[in-house]
C-alpha positions in Angstrom: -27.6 19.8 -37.7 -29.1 23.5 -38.9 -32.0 23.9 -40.5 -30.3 23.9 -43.8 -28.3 20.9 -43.7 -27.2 17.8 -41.3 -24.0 16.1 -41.4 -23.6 12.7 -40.3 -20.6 11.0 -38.7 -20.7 7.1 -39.3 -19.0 3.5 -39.6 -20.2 1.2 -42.1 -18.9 -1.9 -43.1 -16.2 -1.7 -46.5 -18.9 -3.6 -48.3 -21.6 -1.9 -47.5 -23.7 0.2 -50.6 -23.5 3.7 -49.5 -25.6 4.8 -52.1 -28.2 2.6 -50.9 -28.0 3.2 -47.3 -28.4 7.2 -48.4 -31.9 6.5 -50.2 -32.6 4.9 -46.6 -31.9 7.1 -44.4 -33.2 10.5 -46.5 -36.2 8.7 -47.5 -36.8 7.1 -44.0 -35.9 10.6 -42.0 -38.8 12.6 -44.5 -41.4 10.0 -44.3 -41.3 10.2 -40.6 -41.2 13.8 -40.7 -43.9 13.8 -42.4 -45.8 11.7 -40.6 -45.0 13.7 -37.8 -45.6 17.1 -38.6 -42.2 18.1 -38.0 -42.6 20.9 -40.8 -43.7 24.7 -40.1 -47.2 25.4 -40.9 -47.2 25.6 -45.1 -43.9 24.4 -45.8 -42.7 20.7 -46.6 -39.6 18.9 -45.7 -37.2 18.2 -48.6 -34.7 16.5 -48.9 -31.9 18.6 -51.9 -30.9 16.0 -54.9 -27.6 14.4 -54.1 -25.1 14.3 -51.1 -21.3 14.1 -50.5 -19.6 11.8 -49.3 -15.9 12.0 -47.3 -14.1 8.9 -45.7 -12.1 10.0 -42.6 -9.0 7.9 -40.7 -9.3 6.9 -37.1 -6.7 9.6 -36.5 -9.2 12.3 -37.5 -12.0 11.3 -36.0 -11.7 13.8 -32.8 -11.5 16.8 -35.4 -14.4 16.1 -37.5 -16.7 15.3 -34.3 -15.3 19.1 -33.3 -16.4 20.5 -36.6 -20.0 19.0 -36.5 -20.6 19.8 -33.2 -19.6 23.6 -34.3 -22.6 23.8 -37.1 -24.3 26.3 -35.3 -21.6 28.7 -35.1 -20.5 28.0 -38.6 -24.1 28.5 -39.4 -25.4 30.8 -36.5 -28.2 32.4 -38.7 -29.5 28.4 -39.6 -30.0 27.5 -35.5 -32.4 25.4 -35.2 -34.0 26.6 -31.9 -33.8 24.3 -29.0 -31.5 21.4 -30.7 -28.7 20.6 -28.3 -26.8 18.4 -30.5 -25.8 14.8 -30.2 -25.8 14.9 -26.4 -24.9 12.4 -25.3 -23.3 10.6 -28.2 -23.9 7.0 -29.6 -20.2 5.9 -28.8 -18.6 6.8 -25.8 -15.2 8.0 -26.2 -12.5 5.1 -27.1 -14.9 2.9 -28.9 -14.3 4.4 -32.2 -11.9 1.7 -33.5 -14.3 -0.8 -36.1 -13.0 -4.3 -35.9 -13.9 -6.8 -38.6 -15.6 -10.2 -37.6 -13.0 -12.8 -37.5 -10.2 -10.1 -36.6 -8.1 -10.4 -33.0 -7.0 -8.1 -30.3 -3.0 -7.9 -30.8 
């Protein structure tokens, strides 16, 4: 995350409706930014029109973790001051793999 833009590493089900879970979590993260002040004196949280969307393999996970954590220096002049990143993660490493209900260890 900079203070420009955040990118978002996640597993969702095949079936799930991306473009719904988008309106959720944009409008969920800027009403509670909102409601917590999380703005600079005199300016408001937006959130730009639209968003893109890339599916990644298991075998490319690694990299793309790599490249989010590296925001800052791809962005050094968008730093957001004090934001260590996503330290320690959700998933520790190896759990990565999504297994459908119903579907066995071989």
């Amino acid at each position: 995350m900079v203070r420009t833009h955040v990118h978002l590493l996640v597993r969702i089900h095949p079936t799930t409706d991306v473009s719904r879970l988008m309106q959720r979590l944009k409008g969920g993260s800027a009403a509670i930014a909102g409601k917590e002040h999380r703005a600079a004196a005199g300016v408001s949280l937006k959130w730009a029109k639209g968003y893109s969307i890339h599916s990644v393999g298991v075998r490319n996970v690694a990299a793309v973790r790599g490249y989010l954590r590296d925001q800052p220096m791809h962005h050094p002049d968008q730093v957001i001051t004090g934001w260590e990143g996503d330290s320690p993660e959700y998933e520790g490493p190896g759990t990565d793999e999504w297994r459908s209900e119903g579907r066995k260890e071989i």
